[in-house]
C-alpha positions in Angstrom: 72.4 62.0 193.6 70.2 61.1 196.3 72.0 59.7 199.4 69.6 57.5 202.3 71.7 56.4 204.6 74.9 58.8 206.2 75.9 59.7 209.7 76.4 63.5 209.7 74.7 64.1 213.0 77.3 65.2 215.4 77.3 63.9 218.8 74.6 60.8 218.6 76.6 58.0 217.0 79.8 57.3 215.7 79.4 59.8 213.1 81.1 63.5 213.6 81.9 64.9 216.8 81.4 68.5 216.8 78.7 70.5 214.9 81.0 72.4 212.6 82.1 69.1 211.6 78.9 67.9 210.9 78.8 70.9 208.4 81.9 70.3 206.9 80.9 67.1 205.8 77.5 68.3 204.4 79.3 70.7 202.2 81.5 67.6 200.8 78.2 66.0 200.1 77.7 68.6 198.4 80.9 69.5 196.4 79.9 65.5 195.8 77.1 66.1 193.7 74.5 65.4 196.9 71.4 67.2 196.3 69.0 65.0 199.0 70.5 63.6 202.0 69.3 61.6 205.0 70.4 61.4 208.3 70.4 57.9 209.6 71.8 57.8 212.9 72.2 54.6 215.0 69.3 53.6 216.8 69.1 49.7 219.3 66.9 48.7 221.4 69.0 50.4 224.4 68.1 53.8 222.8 66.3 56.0 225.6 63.7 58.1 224.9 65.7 61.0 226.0 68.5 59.6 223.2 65.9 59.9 220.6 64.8 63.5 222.0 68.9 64.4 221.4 68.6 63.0 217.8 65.7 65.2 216.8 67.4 68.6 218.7 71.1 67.7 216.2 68.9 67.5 213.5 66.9 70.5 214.0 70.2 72.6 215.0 72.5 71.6 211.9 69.0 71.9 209.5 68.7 75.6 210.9 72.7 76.2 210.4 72.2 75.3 206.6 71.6 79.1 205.5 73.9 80.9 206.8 76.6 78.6 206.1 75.5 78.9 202.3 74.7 75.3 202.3 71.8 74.3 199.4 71.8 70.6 200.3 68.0 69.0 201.3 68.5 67.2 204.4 66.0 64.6 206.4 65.8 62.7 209.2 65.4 59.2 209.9 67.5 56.3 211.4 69.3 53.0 211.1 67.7 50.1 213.1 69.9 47.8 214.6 68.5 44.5 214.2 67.1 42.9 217.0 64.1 41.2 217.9 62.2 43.7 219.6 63.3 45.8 216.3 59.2 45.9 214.9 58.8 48.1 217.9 60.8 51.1 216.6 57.5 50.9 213.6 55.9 52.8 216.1 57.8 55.9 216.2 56.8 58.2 213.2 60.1 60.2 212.9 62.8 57.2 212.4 61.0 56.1 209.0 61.7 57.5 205.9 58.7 58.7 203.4 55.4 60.3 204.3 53.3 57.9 201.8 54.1 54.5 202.1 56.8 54.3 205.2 60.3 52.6 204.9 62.6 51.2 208.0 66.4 51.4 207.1 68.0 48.5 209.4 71.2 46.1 209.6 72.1 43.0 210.0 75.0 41.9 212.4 78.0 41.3 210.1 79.3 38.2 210.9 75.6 36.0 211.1 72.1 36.2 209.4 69.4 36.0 212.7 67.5 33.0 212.4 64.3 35.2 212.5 65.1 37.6 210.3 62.8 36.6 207.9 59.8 36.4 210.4 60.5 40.2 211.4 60.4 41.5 207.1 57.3 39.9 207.3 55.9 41.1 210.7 57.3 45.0 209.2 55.4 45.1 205.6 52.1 43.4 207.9 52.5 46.9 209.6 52.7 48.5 206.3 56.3 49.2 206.6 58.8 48.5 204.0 62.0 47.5 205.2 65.2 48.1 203.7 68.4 46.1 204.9 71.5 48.4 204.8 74.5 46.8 203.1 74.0 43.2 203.4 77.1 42.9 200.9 79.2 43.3 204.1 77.7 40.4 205.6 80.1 37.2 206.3 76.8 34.6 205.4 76.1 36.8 202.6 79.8 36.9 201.0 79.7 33.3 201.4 76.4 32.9 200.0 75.2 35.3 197.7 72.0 34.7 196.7 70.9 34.5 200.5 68.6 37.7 199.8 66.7 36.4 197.0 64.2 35.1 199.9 64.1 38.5 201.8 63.5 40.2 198.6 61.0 38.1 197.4 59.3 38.9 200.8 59.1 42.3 200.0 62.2 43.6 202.2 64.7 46.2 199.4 68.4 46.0 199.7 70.6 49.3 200.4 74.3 48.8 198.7 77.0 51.0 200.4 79.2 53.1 197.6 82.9 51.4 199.5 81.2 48.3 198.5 81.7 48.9 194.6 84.7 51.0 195.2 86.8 47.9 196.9 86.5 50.0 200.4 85.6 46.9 202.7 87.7 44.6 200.2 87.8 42.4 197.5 85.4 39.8 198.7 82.5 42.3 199.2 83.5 44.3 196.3 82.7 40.8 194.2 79.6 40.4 196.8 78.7 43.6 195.4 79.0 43.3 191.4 77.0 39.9 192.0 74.0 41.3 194.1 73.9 44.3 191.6 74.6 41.9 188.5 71.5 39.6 189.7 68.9 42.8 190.5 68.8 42.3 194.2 70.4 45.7 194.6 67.5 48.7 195.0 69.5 52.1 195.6 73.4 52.5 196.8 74.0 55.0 199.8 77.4 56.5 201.0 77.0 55.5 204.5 79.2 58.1 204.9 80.8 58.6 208.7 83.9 61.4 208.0 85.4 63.1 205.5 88.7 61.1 205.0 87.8 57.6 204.8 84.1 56.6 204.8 83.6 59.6 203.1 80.7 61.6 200.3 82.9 60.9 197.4 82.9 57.5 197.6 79.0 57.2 196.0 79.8 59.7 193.4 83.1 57.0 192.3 80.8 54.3 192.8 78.2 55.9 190.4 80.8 56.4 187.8 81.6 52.8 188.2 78.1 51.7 187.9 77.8 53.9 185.1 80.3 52.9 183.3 79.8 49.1 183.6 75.8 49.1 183.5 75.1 51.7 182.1 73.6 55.1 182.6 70.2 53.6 183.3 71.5 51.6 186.4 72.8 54.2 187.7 70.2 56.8 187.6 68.1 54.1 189.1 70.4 53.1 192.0 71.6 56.7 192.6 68.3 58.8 191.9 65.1 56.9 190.8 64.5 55.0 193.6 66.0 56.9 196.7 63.7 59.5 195.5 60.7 57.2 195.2 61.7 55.9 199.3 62.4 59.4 200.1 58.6 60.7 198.8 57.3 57.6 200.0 56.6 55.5 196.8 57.0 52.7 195.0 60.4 51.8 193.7 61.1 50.1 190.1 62.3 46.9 191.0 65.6 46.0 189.0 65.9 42.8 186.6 68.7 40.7 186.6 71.7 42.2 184.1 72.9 39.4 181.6 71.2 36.5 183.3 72.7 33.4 183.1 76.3 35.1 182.0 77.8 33.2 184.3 76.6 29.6 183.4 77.2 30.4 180.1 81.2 31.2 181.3 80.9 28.1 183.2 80.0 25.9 180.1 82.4 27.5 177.6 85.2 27.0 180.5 83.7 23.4 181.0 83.9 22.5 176.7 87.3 24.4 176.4 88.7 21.6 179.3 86.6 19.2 177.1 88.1 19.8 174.2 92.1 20.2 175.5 91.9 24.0 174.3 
């Protein structure tokens, strides 16, 4: 598996604290079945130059430490973008964007609202050339209530990240049923751990969620949610887009529901 979006970084966000935790949870990643993994710290429009100076010395230090810890796991840099509208700046900084081909922006949303320019700023990113990718909009309150909110940003051109807890019932019922929906209608491009420690938020949660996938899609999903297209961001291509799986499944439950009360079965 290919992971695009975990906070191993000690010291930068609210990820690990120490350095030899930061390497503990790399070799979970990698007991996970993690062979690519990007760092994705926080980044606002409060973070300092000297902040992002920090970012890039973690990164450098832990990617040194790999070796002689007997680590094999790939590791990159990039960031998470904090949504805000002064977020198109951040376009400008080479190192937060993932892929050396065609560049991708990793950003979120605020959980409990969907910004009323939101759409404006997708646009304003892939004029730059930049394709943006919205980390877990499942876990967004608009979006539970609402789930085919992303059909626009999609159609715009914007992809859609999926954390692992998502499918696995981490953040609760209500996303987990966001979740099988957005996947279910092919709004879903890849699934990341979003991993923050090794107990709760943890590596092993995208290798349960790509059983589940698996076993409820198919193989085909998953390699395509879990490998195909993280490796096509991370190289700085293209992705496969996904289709919708059984479309119209659930007007067709409606209707049989709606003839069975019809009926008085």
């Amino acid at each position: 598996m290919i992971d695009l979006h975990a906070h191993f970084l000690y010291g930068v966000d609210d990820g690990p604290a120490r350095i030899e935790d930061s390497f503990e949870l790399l070799r979970q990643a990698e007991q996970a079945g993690i062979s690519k993994i990007l760092a994705t710290p926080h980044v606002t429009e409060h973070t300092t130059p000297r902040a992002e100076e920090k970012i890039k010395q973690v990164f450098e230090e832990i990617k040194n430490g790999l070796a002689e810890r007997h680590l094999q796991i790939e590791i990159h840099l990039a960031a998470e973008v904090y949504y805000s509208p002064e977020m198109i700046g951040w376009a400008e900084h080479p190192w937060l964007l993932i892929g050396s081909g065609q560049p991708y922006m990793l950003f979120d949303l605020p959980m409990q609202f969907i910004p009323a320019d939101i759409s404006e700023i997708i646009f304003q990113l892939i004029r730059k050339k930049v394709t943006p990718i919205m980390a877990h909009p499942e876990r967004n309150v608009e979006v539970q209530k609402e789930p085919h909110l992303p059909v626009d940003w999609v159609r715009l051109g914007c992809l859609m990240q999926m954390d692992a807890g998502s499918i696995t019932g981490e953040f609760g019922r209500v996303c987990q049923r966001t979740a099988q929906e957005l996947i279910r209608n092919g709004y879903i491009h890849l699934v990341a751990s979003d991993a923050h420690d090794r107990i709760e938020r943890n590596f092993h949660l995208l290798a349960n969620a790509c059983t589940r996938v698996k076993k409820k899609h198919g193989s085909h999903w998953a390699n395509l949610l879990f490998n195909d297209n993280p490796l096509r961001i991370l190289n700085g291509e293209k992705v496969i887009l996904p289709t919708p799986i059984n479309p119209g499944s659930n007007v067709n439950f409606i209707q049989k529901i709606s003839g069975r009360l019809k009926s008085g079965n």
